[in-house]
C-alpha positions in Angstrom: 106.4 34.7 42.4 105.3 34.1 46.2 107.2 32.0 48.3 104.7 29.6 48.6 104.5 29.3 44.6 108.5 28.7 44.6 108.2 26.2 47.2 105.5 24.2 45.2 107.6 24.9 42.1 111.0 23.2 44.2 108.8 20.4 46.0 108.3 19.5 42.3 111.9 19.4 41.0 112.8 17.1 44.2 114.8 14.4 43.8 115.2 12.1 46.4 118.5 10.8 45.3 119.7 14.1 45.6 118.1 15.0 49.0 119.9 11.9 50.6 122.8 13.1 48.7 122.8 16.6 50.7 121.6 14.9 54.0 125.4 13.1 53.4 127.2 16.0 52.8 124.9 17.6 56.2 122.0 19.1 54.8 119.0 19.3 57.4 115.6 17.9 57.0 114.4 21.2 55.5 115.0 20.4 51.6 113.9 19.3 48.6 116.5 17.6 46.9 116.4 19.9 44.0 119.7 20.0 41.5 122.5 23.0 41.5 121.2 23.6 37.8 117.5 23.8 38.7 118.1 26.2 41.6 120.6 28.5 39.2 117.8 28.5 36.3 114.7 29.8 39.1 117.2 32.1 40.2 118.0 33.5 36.8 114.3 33.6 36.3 113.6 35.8 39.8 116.6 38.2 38.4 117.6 40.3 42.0 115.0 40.5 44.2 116.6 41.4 47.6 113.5 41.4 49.7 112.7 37.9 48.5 115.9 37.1 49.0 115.7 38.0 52.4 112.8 36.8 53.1 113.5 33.1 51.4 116.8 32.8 53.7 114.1 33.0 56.5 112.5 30.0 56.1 115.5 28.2 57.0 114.8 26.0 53.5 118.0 24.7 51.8 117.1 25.5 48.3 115.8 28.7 49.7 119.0 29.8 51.2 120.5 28.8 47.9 118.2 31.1 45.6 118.8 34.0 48.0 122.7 33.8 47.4 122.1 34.0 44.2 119.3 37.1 44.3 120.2 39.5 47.0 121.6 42.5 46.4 125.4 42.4 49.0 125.9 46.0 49.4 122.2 46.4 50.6 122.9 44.5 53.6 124.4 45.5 57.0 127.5 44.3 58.4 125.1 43.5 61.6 122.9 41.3 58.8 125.5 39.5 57.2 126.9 38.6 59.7 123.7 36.8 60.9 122.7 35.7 57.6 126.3 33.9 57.8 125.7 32.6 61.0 122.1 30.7 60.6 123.4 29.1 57.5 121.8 25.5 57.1 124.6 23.9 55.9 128.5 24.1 54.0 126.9 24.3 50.5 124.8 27.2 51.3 127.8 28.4 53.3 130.2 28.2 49.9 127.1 29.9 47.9 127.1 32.7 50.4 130.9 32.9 50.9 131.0 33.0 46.7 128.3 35.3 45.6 127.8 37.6 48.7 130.1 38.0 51.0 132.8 38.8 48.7 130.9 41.6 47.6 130.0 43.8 51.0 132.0 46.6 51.1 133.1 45.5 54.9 134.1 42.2 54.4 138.2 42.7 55.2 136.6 44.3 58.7 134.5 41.2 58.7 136.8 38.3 57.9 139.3 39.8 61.0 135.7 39.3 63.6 135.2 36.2 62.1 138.6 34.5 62.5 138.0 34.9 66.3 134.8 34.0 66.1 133.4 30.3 67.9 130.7 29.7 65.3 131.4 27.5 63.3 129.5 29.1 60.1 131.4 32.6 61.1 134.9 30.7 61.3 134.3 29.0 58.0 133.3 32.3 56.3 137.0 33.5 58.0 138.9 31.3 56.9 137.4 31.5 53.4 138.2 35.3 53.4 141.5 34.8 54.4 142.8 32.0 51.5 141.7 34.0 49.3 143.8 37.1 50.6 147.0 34.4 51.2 146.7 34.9 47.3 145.6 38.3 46.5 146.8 40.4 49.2 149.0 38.6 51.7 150.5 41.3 53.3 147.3 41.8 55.0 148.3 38.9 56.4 151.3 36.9 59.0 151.2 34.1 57.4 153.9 32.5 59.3 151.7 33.0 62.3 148.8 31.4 60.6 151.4 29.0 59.6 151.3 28.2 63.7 147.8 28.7 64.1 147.2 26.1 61.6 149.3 23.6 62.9 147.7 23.7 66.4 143.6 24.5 65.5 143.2 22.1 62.3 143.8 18.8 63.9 140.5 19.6 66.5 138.4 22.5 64.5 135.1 21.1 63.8 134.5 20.1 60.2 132.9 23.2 58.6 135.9 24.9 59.7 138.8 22.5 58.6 137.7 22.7 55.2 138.4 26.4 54.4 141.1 26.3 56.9 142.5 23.6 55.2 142.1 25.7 51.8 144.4 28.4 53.4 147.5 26.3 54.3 147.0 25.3 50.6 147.3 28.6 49.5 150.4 29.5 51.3 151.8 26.5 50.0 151.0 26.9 46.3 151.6 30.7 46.1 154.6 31.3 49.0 157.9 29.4 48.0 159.5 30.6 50.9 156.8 29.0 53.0 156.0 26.0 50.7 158.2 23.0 52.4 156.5 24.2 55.6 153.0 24.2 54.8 153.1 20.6 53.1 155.2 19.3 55.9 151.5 20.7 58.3 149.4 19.4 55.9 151.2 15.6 56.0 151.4 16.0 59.4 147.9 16.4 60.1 146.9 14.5 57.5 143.4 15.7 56.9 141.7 14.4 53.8 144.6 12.0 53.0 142.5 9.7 52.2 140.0 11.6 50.3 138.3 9.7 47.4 139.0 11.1 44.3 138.2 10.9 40.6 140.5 10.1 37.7 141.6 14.1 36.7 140.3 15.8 39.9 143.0 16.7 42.9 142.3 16.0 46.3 142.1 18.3 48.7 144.8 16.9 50.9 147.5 19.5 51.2 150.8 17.2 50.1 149.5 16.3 46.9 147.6 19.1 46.0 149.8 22.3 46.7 152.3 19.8 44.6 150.1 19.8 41.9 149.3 23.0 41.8 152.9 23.8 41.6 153.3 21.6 38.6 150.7 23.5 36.7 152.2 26.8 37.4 155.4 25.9 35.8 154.0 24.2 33.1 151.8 27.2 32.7 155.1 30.0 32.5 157.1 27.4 30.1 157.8 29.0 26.9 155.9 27.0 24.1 158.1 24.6 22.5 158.8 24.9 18.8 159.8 22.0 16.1 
């Protein structure tokens, strides 16, 4: 399939509820409005492809970008051309595609994530932070998490929106899987207060830090409870 022929193809599936949807959530002009489903399907279709891939994150199209997360081949790429693929990211769902199927996956990403937590992008600072929550919970002593603990405290309040939200995800993590550190990550996150407010369904938990690392907690227990029996 030629890029052209997947563009026609995506122009098709558009939906315009969904394009003002992702223009929203931050999405730039450069989209279709085309459904997570639809996008997964075309991808599954294409199988791996990474010079398609490449080539599709080129034309700076959302559901391009999208389709190349989910096509390229990681380990094929340099740690020079991740780290500009992460950087000319459109927008934070493209960002969590990459940060899910791709980055994860390059055999350089621990030597990555420690560049990109100094870095002033704010695509390259989200894919940092998203590195290191995950490490708060499967390999923390990589980590000072006390001193992210103060780093925290002191960037959240100002870092620019991309970046809260993954920063935001790692005080949550020390919270939920560090005891020792729990009463002082919540008392950060109700400090700050970011996302208290955050609309939320019936079932779902918000992302604000309080309520959620207390949740968490809950299900943990509940989870290592012996079953009861009559």
């Amino acid at each position: 399939m030629t890029i052209d022929n997947l563009f026609t193809r995506l122009k098709s599936l558009g939906n315009e509820t969904r394009r003002r949807h992702n223009t929203q959530a931050g999405a730039p002009d450069n989209q279709f409005g085309v459904k997570m489903g639809d996008l997964r399907t075309i991808a599954k279709e294409l199988k791996t492809n990474h010079p398609l891939a490449l080539q599709l994150w080129q034309t700076g199209n959302v559901e391009a970008q999208l389709i190349a997360t989910l096509i390229m081949k990681p380990r094929e790429l340099s740690p020079q051309e991740l780290d500009q693929l992460t950087r000319s990211t459109t927008c934070s769902q493209v960002a969590d595609w990459l940060n899910a199927y791709v980055v994860p996956q390059h055999p350089d990403h621990e030597t990555l994530q420690v560049k990109w937590m100094k870095a002033k992008d704010r695509w390259a600072a989200r894919a940092g932070w998203n590195l290191t929550a995950s490490l708060v919970k499967t390999d923390p002593a990589l980590l000072d998490l006390s001193a992210l603990l103060d780093r925290i405290e002191k960037e959240l309040p100002q870092a620019r929106p991309e970046v809260q939200w993954t920063m935001n995800n790692t005080l949550a993590a020390i919270g939920i899987h560090h005891p020792k550190l729990r009463k002082r990550a919540v008392a950060i996150g109700d400090q700050i207060g970011l996302y208290r407010d955050w609309p939320t369904s019936k079932g779902c938990t918000p992302p604000f830090v309080p309520v959620w690392v207390a949740e968490m907690v809950k299900r943990q227990g509940a989870a290592t409870q012996p079953p009861q029996h009559p």
